[in-house]
N, C-alpha and C positions, 0 to 999 in steps of 0.2 A: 538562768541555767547554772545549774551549781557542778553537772558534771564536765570535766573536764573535754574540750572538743578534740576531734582527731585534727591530724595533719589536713588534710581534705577539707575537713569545714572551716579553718584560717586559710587556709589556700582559696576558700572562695567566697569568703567575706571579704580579704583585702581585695578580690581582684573586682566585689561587689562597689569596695566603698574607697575607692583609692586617696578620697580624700585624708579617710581615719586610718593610719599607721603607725600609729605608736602603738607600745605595748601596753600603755594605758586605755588606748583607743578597743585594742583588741579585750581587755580582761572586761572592759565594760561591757563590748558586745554580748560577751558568753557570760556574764554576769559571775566573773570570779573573784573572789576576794581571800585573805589572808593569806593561809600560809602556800594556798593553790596558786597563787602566785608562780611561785617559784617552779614549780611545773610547768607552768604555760611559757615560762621564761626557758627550762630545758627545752620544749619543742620549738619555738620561734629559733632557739639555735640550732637544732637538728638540721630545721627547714634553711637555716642559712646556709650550714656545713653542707647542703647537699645540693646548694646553689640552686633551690626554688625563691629562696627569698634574700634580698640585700638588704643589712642595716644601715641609714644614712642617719648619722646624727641619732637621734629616739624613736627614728621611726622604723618599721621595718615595709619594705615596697615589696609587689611582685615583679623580680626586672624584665620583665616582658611588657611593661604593662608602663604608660607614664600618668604620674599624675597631671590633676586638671589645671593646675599652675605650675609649669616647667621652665628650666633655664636652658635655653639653646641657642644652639650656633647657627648662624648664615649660613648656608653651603653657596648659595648663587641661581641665578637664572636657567632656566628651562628653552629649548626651542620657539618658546612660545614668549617668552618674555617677564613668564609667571617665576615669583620667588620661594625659592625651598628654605625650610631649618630641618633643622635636626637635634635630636639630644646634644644636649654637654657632656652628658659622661653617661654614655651607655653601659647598661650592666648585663644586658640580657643574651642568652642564645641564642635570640633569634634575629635575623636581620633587623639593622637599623629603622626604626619609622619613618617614613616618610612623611611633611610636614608642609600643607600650602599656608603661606603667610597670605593673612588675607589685610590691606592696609588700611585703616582710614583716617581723613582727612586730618590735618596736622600730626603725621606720626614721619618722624624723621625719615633723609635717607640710610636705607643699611646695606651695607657692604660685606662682601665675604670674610667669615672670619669675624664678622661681632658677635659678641655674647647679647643674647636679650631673656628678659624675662615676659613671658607672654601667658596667653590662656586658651589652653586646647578644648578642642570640642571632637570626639571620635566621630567617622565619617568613612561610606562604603563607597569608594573609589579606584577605578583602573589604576592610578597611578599616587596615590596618596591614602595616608589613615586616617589621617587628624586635619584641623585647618586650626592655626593659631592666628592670635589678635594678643597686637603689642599693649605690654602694660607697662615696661620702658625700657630701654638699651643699658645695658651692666655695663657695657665696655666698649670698645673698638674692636678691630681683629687683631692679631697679636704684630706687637711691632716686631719689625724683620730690620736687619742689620746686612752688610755685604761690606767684606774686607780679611784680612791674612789669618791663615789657621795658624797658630802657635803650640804646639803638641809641649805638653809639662805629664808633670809624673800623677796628676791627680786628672787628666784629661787633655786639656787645651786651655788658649785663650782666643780672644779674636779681636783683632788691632781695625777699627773700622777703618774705610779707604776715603770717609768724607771728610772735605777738607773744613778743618776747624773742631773736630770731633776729635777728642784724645783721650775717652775710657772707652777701658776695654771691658770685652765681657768673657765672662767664667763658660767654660763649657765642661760640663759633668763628664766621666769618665764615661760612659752612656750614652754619650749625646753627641760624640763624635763623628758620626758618619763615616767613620773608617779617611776622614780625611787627611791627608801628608801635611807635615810641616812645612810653612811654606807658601801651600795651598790658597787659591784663592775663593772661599766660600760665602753662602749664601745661609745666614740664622735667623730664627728666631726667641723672641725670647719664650721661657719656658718657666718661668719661675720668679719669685721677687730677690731681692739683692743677697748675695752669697757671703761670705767672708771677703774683708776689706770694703763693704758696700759697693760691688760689683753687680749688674744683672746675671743672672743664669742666663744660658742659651742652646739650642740645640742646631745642629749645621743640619739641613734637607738639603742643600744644593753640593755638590763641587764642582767650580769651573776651570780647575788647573791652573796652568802657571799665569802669575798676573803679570808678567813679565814679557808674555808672548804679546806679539804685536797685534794679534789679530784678537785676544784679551780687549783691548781699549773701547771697543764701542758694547763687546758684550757686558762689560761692567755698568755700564750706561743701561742698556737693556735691561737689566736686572735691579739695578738701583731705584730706578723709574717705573720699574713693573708695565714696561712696553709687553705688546704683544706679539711675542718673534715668530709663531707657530698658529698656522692655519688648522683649525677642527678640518676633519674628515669630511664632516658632510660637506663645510664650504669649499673645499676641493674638490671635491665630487660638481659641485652645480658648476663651477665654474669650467671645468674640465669637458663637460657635456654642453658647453654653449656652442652655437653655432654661427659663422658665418652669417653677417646681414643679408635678405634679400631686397630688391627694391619695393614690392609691393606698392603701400600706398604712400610710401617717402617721394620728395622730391628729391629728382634725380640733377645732382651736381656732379657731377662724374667727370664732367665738360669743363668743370671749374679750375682754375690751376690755383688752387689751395695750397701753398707750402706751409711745411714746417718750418719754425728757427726758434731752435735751443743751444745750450750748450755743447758742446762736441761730446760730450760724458754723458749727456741724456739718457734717463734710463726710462725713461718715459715720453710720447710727444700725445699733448692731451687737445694742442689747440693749433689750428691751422688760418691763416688769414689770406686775403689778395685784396685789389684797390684797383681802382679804376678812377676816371673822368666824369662825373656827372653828364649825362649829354642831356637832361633839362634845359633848356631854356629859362627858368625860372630860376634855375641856379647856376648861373656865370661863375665857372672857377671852382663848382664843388666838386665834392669826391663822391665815389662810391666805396664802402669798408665790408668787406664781407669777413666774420670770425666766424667759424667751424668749429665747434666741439665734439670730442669724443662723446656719443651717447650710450654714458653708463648704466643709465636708466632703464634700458631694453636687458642688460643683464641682470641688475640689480636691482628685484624687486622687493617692495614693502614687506618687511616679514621672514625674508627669505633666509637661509641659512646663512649667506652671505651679506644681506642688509646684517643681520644682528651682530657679526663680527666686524663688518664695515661702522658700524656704529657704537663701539666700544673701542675702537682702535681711534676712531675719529677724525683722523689722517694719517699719512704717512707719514716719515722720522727718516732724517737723511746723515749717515754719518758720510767722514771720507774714505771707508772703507767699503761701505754696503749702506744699504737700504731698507727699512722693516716697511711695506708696504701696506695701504690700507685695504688694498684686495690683492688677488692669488697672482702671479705673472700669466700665467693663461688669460687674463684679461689685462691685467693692466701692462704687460709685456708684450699682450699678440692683437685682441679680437676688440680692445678698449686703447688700443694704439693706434695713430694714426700716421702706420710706416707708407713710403715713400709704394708705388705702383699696386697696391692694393686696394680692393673696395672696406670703407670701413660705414657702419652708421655713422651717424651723425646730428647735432641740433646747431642750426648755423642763422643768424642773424645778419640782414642785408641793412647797412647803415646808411644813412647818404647824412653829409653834412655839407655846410655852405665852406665857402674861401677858407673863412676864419673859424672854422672847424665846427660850428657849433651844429648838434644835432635837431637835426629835422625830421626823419621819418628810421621806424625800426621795424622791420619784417621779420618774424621766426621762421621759420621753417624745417621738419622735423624728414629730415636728407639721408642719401647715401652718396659718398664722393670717394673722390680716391685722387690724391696727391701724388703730382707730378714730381716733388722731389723732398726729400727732409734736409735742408741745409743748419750751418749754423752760425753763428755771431759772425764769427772772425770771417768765413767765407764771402759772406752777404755784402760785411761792411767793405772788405776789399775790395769785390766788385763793384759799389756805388762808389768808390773810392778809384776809377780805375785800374784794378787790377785783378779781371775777372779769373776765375780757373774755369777747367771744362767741365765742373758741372755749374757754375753760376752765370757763363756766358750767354747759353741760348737764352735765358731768363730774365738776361741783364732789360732790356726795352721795355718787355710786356708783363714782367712783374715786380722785379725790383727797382726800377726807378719811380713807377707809381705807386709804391708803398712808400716811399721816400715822399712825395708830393702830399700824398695826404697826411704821412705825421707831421709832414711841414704845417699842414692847415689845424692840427688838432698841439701842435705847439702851439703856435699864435693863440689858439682857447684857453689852453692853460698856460700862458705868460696872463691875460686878462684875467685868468680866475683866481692864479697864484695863489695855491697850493704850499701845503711846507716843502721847501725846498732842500730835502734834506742828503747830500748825495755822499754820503757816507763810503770809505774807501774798504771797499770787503778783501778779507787776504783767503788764498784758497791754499792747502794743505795737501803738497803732493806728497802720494807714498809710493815705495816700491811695490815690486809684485808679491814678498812678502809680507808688507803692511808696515815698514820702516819708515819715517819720514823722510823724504830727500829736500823738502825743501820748503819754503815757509813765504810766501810773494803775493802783490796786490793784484787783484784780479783787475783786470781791463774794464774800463766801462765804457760802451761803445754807445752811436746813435743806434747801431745796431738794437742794442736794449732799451734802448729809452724807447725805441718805434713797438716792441712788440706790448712793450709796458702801456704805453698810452692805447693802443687799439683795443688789450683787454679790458683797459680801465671803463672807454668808451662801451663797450659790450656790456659791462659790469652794471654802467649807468642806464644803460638800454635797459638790459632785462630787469630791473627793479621798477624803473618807469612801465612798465609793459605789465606787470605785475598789479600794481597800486591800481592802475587805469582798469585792469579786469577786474578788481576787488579780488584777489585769492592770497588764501595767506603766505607768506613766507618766511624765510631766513634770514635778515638784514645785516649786513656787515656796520656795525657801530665803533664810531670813533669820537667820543665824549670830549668837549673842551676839556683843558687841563683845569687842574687844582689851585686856584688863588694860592697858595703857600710853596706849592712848588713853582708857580710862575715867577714870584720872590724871590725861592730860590735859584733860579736861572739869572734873574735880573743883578743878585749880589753876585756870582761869579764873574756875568759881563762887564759888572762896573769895576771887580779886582783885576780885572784883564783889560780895565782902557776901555770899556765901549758900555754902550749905554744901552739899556729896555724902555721906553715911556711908560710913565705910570698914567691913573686918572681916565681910562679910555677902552671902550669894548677888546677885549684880544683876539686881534685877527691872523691868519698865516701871514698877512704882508707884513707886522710889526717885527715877526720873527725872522721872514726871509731879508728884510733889512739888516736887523743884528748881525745873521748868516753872510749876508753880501760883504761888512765891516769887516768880519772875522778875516773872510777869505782869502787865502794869499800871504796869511801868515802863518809863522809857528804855531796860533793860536787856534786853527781854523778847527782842526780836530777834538781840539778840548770844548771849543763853542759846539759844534754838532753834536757830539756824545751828552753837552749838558742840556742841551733843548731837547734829546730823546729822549733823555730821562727825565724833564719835566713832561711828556707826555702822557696822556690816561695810555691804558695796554687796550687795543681795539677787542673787543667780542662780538660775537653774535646773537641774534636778540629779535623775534617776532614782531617788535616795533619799530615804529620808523623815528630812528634820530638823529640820524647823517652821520657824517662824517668830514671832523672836523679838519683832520692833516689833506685832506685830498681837496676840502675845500667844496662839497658837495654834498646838497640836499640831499639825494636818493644813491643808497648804494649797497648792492649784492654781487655776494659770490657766485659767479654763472661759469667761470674758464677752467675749472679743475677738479672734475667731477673725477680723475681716477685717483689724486692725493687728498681729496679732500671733502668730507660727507656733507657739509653747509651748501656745495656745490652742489651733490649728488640732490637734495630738497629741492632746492631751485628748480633744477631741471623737472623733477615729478611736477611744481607746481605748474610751469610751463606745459606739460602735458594735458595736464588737467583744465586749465586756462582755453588751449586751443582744442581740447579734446580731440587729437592725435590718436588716432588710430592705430592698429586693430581692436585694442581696449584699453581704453585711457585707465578704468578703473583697476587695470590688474598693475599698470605700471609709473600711473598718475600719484598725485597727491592721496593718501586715504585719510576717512574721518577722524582714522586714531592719531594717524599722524598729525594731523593740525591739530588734536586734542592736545598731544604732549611736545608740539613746537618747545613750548618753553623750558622745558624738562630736556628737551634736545637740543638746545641753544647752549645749558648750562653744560652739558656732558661734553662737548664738541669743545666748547671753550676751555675748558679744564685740560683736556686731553690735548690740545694747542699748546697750552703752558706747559701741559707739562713735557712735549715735547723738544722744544725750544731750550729746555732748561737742560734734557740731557744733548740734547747737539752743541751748547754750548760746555758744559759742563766733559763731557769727550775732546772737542778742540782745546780746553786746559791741557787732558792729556798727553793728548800729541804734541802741544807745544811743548811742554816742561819735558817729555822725552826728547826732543827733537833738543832742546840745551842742555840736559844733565851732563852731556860730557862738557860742558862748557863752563863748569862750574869755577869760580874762581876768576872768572872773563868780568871784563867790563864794558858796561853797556851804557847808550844813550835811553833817554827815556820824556816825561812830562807828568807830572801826578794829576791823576784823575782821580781820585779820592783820597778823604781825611774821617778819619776815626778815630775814635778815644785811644784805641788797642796799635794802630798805626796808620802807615799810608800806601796809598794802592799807586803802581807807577805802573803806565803802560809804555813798553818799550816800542821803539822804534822802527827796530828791521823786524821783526815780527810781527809787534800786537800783541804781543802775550802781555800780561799782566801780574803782576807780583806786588808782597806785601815787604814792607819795609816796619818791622814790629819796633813800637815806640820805646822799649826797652832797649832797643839798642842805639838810640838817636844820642846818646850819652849821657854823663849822673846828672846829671838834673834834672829838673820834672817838669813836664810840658803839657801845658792846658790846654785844653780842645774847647774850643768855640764852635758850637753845632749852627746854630744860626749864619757863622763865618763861613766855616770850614775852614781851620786854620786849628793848629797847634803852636802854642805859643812858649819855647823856654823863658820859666821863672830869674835865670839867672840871665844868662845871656843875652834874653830877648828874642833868638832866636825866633822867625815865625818861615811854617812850612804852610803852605797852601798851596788851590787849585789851580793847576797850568804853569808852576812854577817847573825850568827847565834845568834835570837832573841828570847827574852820572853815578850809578850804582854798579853796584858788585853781586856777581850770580852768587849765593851764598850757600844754595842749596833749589835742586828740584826732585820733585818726589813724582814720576809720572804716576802711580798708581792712584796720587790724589789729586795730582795737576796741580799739584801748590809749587808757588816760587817763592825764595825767600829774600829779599836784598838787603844788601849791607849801603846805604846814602855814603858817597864819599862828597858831593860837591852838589851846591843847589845855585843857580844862576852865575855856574863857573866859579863860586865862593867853595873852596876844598871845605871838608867839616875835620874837626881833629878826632883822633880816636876815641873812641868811649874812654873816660873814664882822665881825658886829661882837657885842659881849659874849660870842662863844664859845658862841653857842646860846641864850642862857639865857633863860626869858621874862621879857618885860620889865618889871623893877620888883623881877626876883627876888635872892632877895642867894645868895652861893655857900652852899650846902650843907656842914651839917657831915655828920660821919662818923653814920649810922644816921640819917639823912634819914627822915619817914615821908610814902608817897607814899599821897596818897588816892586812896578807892577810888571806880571811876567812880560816881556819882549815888547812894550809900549816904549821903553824910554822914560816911563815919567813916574812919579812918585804918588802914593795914595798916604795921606792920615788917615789911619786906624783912629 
C-alpha cells in the first residue's frame, strides 16, 4: 500500500495485531517507505496527542488494549480463592482489566504486590478479560518500611523503628502524605536510591504519635502486616450466626464442664471435668472429659470467614489488645464457652488407668453449658484450702477430682519425661491508658500444669482417633534438634560446670537431667533459655512425625479452634471421621481441603512465626518504655548471648534484654569465637561469655524500637575500667599469661580454654 492510511485504519491494525507496534511494525504493514515515513510518524503522534495511542519505548500500543506478553502486578485473592493481576502501568480510559492467573505446576508462590511477567490470552467472562500464565516473577511487591516521618525542605526522611536498621529513606516532596514531623508512618519504597545512595519512598500510612502508648502494639501490627480489620462480608456471616440447638448433638448440658483460664481471658475455648472410673477393670482410673468450642458449625469450608480465618492463621496477643482470628460475635459470644449458657460443642470422654495412661477415647459432637468459668488462682486456692463462694459448692465434685486425675496423668508423664522445660514467663501490667505499671513473674500454678496435661491428653486423643479412621489431618510436629546445635548446648553446659553425654541417641531425659543439674542455681535460666534454643521451632504438617519436646508419637491440635485454624482442620476432620450430622459435607473435612492440607500447613505455620515475632518484638517495647526514665540506673543482669558486634544481657527484675556493643567493651580489640561463644581481649585476655554474671549501666532505651543499650561495668563482680584506660582490663587485674583459666560462671571451679 503506497498510500498513506487514515488514523482509523492504524487504530485497527494495532488493535488487530497487538503484538506488531513499533513504528516500523506499522510502515510495513501499509507498505510505506522513504520519505512517507515521516508522515506516518506525524500521525502516530497525533494519535498519541489525542490519547488514542501510548508510545512505550519504539512501540506505539492502543492503551485500551494489552499486549499478549504483559508485565503485571498481584492484586490478591478473590472470595473464591482464585488469584487476580493486573497491569503494571495502565494507560488506558477505560477501567483497569481484569486478569485470572491461571497457575501451573512448579510456578512459585505470588504475593500481593509482585511484579510478574506472564502471557495473556483474551477471554469472555463475568468477572475477568484475560487469563494470564506465568512466564516468570520480575520482583517481590514493593518493600514497605514503618518508622518516624522527618519533614526537610525537599520532602522528608524516614528513620526506620527496626532495631538494628540505621538508613534512612528519602521521601520526595510528593510522596508525603501530608504527614507531620514527628509522625509515625507507614512507606514504601518507590524508586531506586536518591542522592547520598538512599532509597526513595512514599508514606500510604499515618499512624500518629509513636509515642502514644496505645502506638506500641499497633507498630507491631503494621510491621508484621497482621490482619487488624475484618472484611464486611466476614462480619456479616458471623453476625447472622445463631444460637446452638440440640438437635442431633449429644446432650451434656448435665455435665459440670468448667472453665479455667487466666482472670484476663478474652476467650474460653476449652472446658474439662473428671471423675472416678467406676470399671471394675480399672481400679484407681479416672474419667477426663475436654469440651471444645465447636467453631466448625460456624466456620465453614470456603466461607467468608474460613478464608479470613485462614490468612490470619491465628490470633496475636499483645498486652494491650488482641487481633483475633475470627470476629468477637464468635470468638467473644456464640464460639465462647461462658459460664450458664448453652454453647455447641466437640467434647472427648477419656478414661485412663491409675498411672494415667490412655485406654479408651469417645468424641462426641455436644451441646453443654458450664456451670461456672473460674480461674488459676481461684481453683488453685480452693484445692489449696481456701475456697471463695464461687469455687466452694465445686470444691468435692469437681475440683478435687480434677486434682486426682492430673495426679494420675503426672505419674504418665514423669514415665514418658518429656522436655522439662519450665521456663519463668513475666507478664506486663499497664494502665488504663496503656502505660506500663509494672514488669513481674507470672505465677505458675498446678493450677496450670492440670489444664496443660488434660489438653495435651485430648490432643493425643484426637490424633490417635484420626490415624485409626485413616482421614487426613493437621499434625502438630516437633522434629529432634540439629546435631550442631545440640553441640552447641553441650559447650555452654560444659562452660557452666555441667555436662551433656556425647556418643548416644538424644532423648528428652538427657536433657531433663542437664535441666535437673541446672536447677537451683544462678545458672538455671541460662541452662533453659540454651536448651530452647537448641530446639527445632514446632510446625504443622499432614504427616505423622511426633513430637519430640512432649515425648510423643502422635500429636494434634484439637483444644483451640477459636485462636487457632490447625485446630479449626481437626475438628472438620473429626466431623467427617464420625460423620456428624446434619451434613458432615457442608462443615466436615472437604476434598479441596485435604488436597491443599500442605499448602495450609505451610501458611498457618508461617503466620505462627510470624506472630510470635511481633508479640515479642512489642514486649521489647513496653519494656524499654517501661525503663527509659531509668536511664543512667544500674542493673543486675547474666549474658545470654555473644556476637562479633557485642553482647546480649538479660536483666534480672525484668527480663528485658540489652546489647552491650563491643565498641564500648574498651581500646582493645576482642575476638569472637563463634563455636565458643566468647569474646576474647587481645590485650588483656579479657574473656566475656555465656551465663557469666553481670552489672551494667541503662545507657540508653529507645521504646519506639525496644532497643536497650548497656554500658558492662563489672563481670563476675570483677569492676571493668573505663574505655579507653588499662586496655579493658578489670580493675585490679594484672595481664594474663598465656593459658589463662577463666572461671566458670557460679560453679566455683575453673575451665582451661
Amino acid at each position: 500500500m503506497s498510500q498513506l492510511p487514515t488514523k482509523a485504519d492504524i487504530l485497527q491494525w494495532i488493535a488487530d495485531n497487538p503484538a506488531l507496534t513499533s513504528k516500523r511494525d506499522v510502515a510495513k504493514a501499509f507498505g510505506i517507505k522513504g520519505a512517507a515515513r515521516i508522515d506516518l510518524k506525524r500521525l502516530l503522534k497525533e494519535l498519541e496527542a489525542e490519547g488514542h495511542l501510548t508510545k512505550r519505548k519504539r512501540s506505539y500500543d492502543d492503551p485500551n488494549r494489552l499486549p499478549p506478553v504483559s508485565v503485571l502486578r498481584v492484586v490478591g485473592t478473590d472470595p473464591d480463592g482464585d488469584l487476580f493481576l493486573a497491569p503494571h502501568d495502565w494507560q488506558g480510559d477505560e477501567p483497569e482489566p481484569r486478569i485470572l492467573f491461571i497457575p501451573k505446576e512448579g510456578d512459585p508462590a505470588l504475593a500481593e504486590g509482585d511484579r510478574v511477567l506472564a502471557r495473556l490470552t483474551e477471554v469472555e467472562d463475568e468477572d475477568h478479560s484475560h487469563e494470564g500464565r506465568l512466564i516468570r516473577r520480575l520482583s517481590t511487591g514493593p518493600r514497605k518500611v514503618l518508622g518516624i516521618f522527618r519533614r526537610t525542605s525537599e520532602g522528608g526522611r524516614i528513620e526506620p523503628i527496626d532495631k538494628g536498621v540505621d538508613r534512612e529513606w528519602l521521601v520526595p516532596s510528593g510522596a508525603t502524605g501530608d504527614a507531620r514531623d514527628g509522625e509515625l508512618v507507614e512507606a514504601e519504597q518507590s524508586g531506586p536510591k536518591g542522592r547520598m545512595g538512599l532509597p526513595k519512598a512514599k508514606v500510604v500510612t499515618r499512624l500518629g504519635d509513636p509515642g502514644a502508648a496505645k502506638a506500641v502494639s499497633l507498630i507491631a501490627i503494621h510491621q508484621h502486616g497482621l490482619r487488624d480489620e475484618f472484611p464486611d462480608d466476614a462480619i456479616a456471616e458471623a453476625e447472622a450466626a445463631e444460637p446452638p440447638v440440640l438437635g442431633e448433638r449429644t446432650d451434656l448440658r448435665d455435665l459440670p464442664l468448667v472453665t479455667i483460664d487466666p482472670s484476663d481471658a478474652r476467650d474460653h475455648d476449652d472446658a474439662c471435668y473428671a471423675h472416678a472410673d467406676d470399671d471394675p477393670k480399672n481400679p484407681g482410673g479416672h474419667v477426663i472429659w475436654v469440651a471444645i468450642a465447636d467453631v466448625a458449625a460456624y466456620v465453614t469450608p470456603g466461607s467468608a470467614l474460613d478464608r479470613e480465618a485462614l490468612l490470619r492463621g491465628n490470633s496475636t496477643y499483645f498486652p494491650d489488645r488482641v487481633v483475633p482470628m475470627l470476629p468477637d460475635a464468635l470468638s467473644g459470644d456464640l464460639c465462647s464457652l461462658h459460664e450458664g449458657v448453652e454453647r455447641a460443642c466437640i467434647a472427648v470422654r477419656m478414661r485412663v488407668t491409675e498411672d494415667g495412661r490412655l485406654i479408651e477415647a469417645l468424641f462426641h459432637r455436644g451441646l453443654m453449658r458450664s456451670p461456672a468459668s473460674l480461674h488459676y488462682e481461684e481453683v488453685q486456692a480452693a484445692f489449696d484450702g481456701d475456697p471463695n463462694d464461687r469455687t466452694a459448692p465445686l470444691l468435692d465434685d469437681v475440683i478435687r477430682p480434677l486434682y486426682a486425675a492430673y495426679g494420675a496423668l503426672r505419674r504418665a508423664r514423669a514415665a514418658r519425661e518429656p522436655l522439662d522445660l519450665d521456663l519463668p514467663e513475666r507478664r506486663i501490667e499497664l494502665s488504663e491508658t496503656g502505660e506500663v505499671t509494672s514488669v513481674a513473674f507470672k505465677d505458675r500454678l498446678d493450677a496450670h500444669r492440670l489444664i496443660e496435661e488434660f489438653m495435651i491428653l485430648a490432643n493425643v486423643a484426637t490424633a490417635e482417633e484420626l490415624i485409626a479412621r485413616r482421614v487426613p489431618l493437621l499434625f502438630r510436629v516437633h522434629e529432634e534438634p540439629e546435631a550442631d546445635r545440640i553441640e552447641s548446648l553441650r559447650e555452654t553446659a560444659q562452660a557452666s560446670g555441667f555436662s551433656l553425654p556425647k556418643g548416644q541417641v538424644l532423648r528428652t531425659a538427657a536433657l531433663n537431667r542437664l535441666l535437673r543439674d541446672a536447677a537451683g542455681t544462678e545458672l538455671s535460666e541460662l541452662i533453659s533459655m540454651s536448651t530452647l534454643r537448641a530446639m527445632q521451632q514446632a510446625y504443622y504438617a499432614p504427616v505423622h512425625l511426633g513430637h519430640f519436646g512432649l515425648a510423643l508419637r502422635s500429636y494434634a491440635h484439637f483444644t483451640s479452634p477459636i485462636r487457632r485454624y490447625a485446630d479449626l482442620v481437626v475438628h472438620r476432620a473429626l466431623i467427617t471421621a464420625h460423620g456428624w450430622g446434619p451434613d458432615p459435607a457442608k462443615d466436615g473435612l472437604s476434598e479441596s481441603e485435604i488436597e491443599l492440607l500442605d499448602a495450609t500447613a505451610k501458611a498457618i505455620s508461617e503466620a505462627e512465626r510470624r506472630s510470635m515475632v511481633a508479640e515479642r518484638d512489642t514486649n521489647d517495647r513496653y519494656l524499654a518504655a517501661f525503663l527509659a526514665d531509668q536511664v543512667g540506673a544500674e542493673f543486675t543482669g547474666r549474658i545470654s548471648g555473644v556476637q562479633a558486634f557485642g553482647v546480649f544481657v538479660k536483666l534480672d527484675e525484668t527480663g528485658a534484654d540489652g546489647l552491650i556493643p563491643v565498641r564500648s567493651l574498651g581500646a582493645e580489640y576482642f575476638r569472637y569465637d563463634r563455636d565458643a561463644q566468647v569474646l576474647t581481649g587481645t590485650e588483656s585476655g579479657t574473656e566475656i561469655g555465656l551465663g557469666q554474671r553481670v552489672t551494667v549501666r541503662l545507657a540508653e532505651a529507645v521504646p519506639v524500637t525496644g532497643g536497650l543499650t548497656l554500658e558492662l561495668l563489672s563481670i563476675e563482680g570483677e569492676r571493668m575500667r573505663p574505655k579507653g584506660r588499662g586496655r579493658g582490663r578489670p580493675s585490679g587485674a594484672s595481664k594474663p599469661k598465656k593459658g589463662k583459666l577463666r572461671k566458670a560462671p557460679g560453679r566455683g571451679r575453673a575451665k582451661r580454654r
